[in-house]
N, C-alpha and C positions, 0 to 999 in steps of 0.2 A: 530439589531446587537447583538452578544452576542462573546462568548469568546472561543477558542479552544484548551487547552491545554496551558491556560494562555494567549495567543495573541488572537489581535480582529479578529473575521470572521463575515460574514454576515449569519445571521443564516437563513432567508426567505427573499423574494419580496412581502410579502402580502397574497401570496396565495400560498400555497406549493404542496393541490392537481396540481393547473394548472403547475406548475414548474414540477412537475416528470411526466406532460402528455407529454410536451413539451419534455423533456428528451426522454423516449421511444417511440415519433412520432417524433422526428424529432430530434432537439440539443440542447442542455441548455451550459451556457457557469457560469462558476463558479471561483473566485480568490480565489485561495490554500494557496497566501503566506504566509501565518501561519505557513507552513513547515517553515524547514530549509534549504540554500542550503551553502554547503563547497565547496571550491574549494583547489584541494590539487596535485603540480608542485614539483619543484626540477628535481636535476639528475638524481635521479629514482624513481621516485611516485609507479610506477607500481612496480618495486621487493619491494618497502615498505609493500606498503598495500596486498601483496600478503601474508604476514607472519601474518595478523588482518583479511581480511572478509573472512569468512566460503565458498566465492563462486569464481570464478577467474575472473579477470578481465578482461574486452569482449576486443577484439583489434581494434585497431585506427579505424577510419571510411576512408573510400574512397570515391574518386570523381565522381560523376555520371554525364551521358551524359549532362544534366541540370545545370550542373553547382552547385547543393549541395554536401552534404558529407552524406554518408550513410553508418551506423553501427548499434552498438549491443547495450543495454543496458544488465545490472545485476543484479538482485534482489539478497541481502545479508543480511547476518548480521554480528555483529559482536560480539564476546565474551570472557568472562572472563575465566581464569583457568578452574573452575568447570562446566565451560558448559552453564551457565546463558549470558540470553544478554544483553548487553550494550543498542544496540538498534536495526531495521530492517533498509533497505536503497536500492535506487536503483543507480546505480556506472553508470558512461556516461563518455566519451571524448567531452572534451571544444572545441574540432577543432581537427585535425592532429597531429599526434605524434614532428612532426617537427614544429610545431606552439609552442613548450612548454606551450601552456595554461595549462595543465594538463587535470584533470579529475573531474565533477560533483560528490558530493555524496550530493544526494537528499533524507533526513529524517523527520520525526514527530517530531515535536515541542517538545515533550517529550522526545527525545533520544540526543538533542542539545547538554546540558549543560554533560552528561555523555561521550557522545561521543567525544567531546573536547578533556576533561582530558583525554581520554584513549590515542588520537592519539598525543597527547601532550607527553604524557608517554613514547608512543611504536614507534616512527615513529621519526627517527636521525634527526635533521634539516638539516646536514650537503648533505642529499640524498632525501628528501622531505619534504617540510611545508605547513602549512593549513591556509588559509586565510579563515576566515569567512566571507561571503559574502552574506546572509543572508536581508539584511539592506537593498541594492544597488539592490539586482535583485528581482528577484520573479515568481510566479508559474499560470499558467492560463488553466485550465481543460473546455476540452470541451466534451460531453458526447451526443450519441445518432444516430441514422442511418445515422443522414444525417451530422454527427459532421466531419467526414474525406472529403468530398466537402466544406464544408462552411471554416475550416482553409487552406485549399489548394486558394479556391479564396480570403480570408482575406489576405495569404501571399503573392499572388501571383503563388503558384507553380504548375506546371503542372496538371494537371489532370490525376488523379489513381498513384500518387506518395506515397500519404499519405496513401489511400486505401489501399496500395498494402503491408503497414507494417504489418508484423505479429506480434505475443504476446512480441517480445525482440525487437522489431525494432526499428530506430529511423534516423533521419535526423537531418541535420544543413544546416541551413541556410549563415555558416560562422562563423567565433571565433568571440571570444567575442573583443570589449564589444556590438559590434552591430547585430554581429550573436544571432540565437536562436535555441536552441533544442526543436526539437516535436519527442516526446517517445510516442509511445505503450502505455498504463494504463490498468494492467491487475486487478485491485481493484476494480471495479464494473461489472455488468452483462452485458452492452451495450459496442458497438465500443467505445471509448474514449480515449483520449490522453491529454499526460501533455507538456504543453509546457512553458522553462524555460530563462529568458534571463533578460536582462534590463528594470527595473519597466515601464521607461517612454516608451518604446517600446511595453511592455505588457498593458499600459495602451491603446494603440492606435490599437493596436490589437483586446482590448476587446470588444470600442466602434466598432470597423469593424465588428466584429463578431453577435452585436448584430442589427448592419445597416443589414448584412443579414439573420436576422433572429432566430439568437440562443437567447433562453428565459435565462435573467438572475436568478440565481440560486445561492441558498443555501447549507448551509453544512448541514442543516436536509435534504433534498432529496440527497445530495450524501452518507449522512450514512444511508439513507434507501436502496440505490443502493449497498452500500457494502457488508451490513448485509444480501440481498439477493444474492448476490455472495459468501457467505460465507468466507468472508476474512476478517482475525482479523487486528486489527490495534495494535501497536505499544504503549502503554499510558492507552489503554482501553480493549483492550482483555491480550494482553503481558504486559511485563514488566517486571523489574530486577530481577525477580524470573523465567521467565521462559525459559526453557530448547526447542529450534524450533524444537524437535522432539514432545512436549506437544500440541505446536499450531499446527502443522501438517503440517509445512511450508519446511520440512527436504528435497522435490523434486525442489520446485523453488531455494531456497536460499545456498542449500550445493552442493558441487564438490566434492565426492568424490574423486575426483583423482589425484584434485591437492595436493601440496605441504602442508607441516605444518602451522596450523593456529593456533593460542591462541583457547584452548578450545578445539581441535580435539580429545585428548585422550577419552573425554569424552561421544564425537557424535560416534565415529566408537564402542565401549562400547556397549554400548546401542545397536546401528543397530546391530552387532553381535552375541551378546551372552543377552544384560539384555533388561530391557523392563522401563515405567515412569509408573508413580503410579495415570497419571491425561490424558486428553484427551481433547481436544476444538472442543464441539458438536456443531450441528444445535440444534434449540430447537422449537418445532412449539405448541403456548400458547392457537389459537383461537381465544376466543373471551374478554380473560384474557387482563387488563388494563395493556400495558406498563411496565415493571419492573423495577426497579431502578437498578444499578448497584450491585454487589453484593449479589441481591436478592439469598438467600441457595433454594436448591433442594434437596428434601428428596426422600426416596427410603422407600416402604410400609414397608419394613422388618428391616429397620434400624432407630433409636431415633435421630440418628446425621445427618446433611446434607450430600450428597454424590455430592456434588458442587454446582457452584453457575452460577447468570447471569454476561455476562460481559459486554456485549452491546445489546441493542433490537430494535425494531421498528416495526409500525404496518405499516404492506407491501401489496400494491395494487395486487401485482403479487402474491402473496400466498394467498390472500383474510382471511387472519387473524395476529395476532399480533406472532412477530417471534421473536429468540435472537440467541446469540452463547454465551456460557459458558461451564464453566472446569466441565467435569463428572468423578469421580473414574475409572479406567481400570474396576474393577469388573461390569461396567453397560453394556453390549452390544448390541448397534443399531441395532434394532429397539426396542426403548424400553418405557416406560412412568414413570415418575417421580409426582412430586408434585412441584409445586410453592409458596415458601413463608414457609408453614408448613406440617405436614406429612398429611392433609387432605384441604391442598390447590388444587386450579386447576391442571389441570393435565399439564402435561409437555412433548410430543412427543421428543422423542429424536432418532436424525437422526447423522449419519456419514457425515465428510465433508471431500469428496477426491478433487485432484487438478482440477476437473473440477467446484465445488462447492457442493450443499448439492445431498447427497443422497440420492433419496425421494423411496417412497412407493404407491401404486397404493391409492388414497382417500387421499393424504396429499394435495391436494391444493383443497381450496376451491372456 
């Protein structure tokens, strides 16, 4: 066991290579509740929170022939005046518009205690309030080929229902507090889905999951699976300094189109006319030891770092030690760096677009 963001997770089962074989041959089943989950109702949730996340909020789910509810999820975020974020999130319906459950806002442990106070701040209670519920439910990820048949027979539901979800999709099982949502997880490189609902529900699920098959798992193999999808997290890549045009996150998480959000003056800015001064690379290290956090990256021609590490991991699938961190704009991928000092290991530095990294013919070993 170890700690995520200040709450317990389980860090390994003993063996972490077999844990991420199991993962990309077949399923691993992992408890996330370390997030955080909100739930946020009233008279109008939806025109509230439409003036706070950067992204729109998906519409109600509908009944499918089966007898679930089938909709959209939203990757967002949310932010301050000057463009900085609060925190990242993905936005779901609790059930049906006419259920007034409201809406999921499912976050990193790290954007909790911020995100609060903001929707505390911004959001009338008199037209929507936030119950944290955090405590009472919880998060159970399941990762890997054969991860959409194994929840489908755990829950019972039809066959190629789950499969059939693409990157925003998601079902219900029914509102809460017995219903459960299974979302899409687009944070690592394999099929994967998160699935959100009543602890003790979630607890019975996971033993089911694991009667067929899915290898229990760790938050070190799902932050090796992330870091190989190139997708930052929230606490460890981001944070209250950064601007989702810097993380590179600007196509999942903004709507241009929609309506006024806290912060837009600052994103349309930018995409129009000015540019950031920082950029969230891939970084591929070899056969360089692990970095710590923070580790500076120097540039042969410059005395000062031209950024740093922000997360790493040594990665079965690139066959050497990998990270993402912030590099100056002046660096342009494909490019090599230094680790640590201006005559540290070298540092490959790649572009990460919305598919993941940008590689180069000879970057995987």
């Amino acid at each position: 066991m170890g700690r995520h963001h200040g709450r317990p997770a389980a860090r390994h089962f003993g063996r972490p290579d077999l844990e991420y074989q199991a993962a990309v041959g077949s399923a691993a089943v992992l408890d996330r509740s370390h997030r955080s989950r909100l739930a946020v109702s009233g008279r109008a949730p939806v025109r509230m929170l439409g003036g706070v996340l950067t992204n729109s909020v998906p519409p109600p789910p509908e009944p499918t022939a089966s007898g679930l509810l089938a909709g959209r999820t939203a990757y967002s975020a949310v932010l301050i005046p000057k463009g900085r974020m609060v925190t990242d999130m993905v936005v779901a319906w609790r059930g049906t518009r006419e259920d007034r459950h409201g809406l999921w806002l499912h976050l990193p442990a790290a954007g909790h205690t911020p995100l609060l106070a903001h929707l505390r701040k911004f959001l009338p209670p008199r037209f929507a309030f936030v119950d944290d519920v955090t405590d009472t439910t919880g998060t159970v990820t399941v990762a890997g080929p054969d991860a959409a048949g194994m929840v489908e027979a755990a829950l019972g539901i039809a066959s190629g229902e789950v499969a059939a979800l693409d990157a925003d999709g998601c079902l219900l099982t029914g509102p809460p507090p017995d219903g459960l949502l299974v979302a899409r997880l687009a944070e690592v490189r394999l099929p994967a889905f998160d699935i959100l609902g009543d602890r003790a529900a979630l607890a019975r699920l996971g033993a089911g999951l694991v009667r067929l098959g899915a290898a229990p798992t760790g938050m070190g193999v799902f932050e090796t699976l992330r870091i190989e999808a190139g997708r930052p997290e929230f606490g460890l890549d981001m944070d209250e300094r950064t601007i989702p045009t810097e993380a590179g996150i600007d196509a999942r998480a903004i709507d241009h189109g929609k309506g006024c959000y806290t912060g837009q003056e600052v994103i349309v800015r930018i995409r129009d006319r000015g540019h950031v001064n920082r950029h969230l690379r891939g970084l591929l290290l070899g056969d360089a030891p692990t970095p710590a956090p923070a580790t500076p990256l120097y540039s042969d021609r410059q005395a000062k770092p031209v950024g740093h590490v922000t997360s790493a991991a040594l990665s079965p699938a690139f066959g050497q030690t990998i990270a993402l961190g912030f590099v100056r704009r002046e660096v342009v991928p494909p490019a090599e760096l230094r680790l640590g000092s201006p005559d540290g290991a070298p540092a490959g530095v790649r572009a990460l677009g919305d598919g993941g990294w940008e590689l180069q013919r000879g970057d995987l070993n």
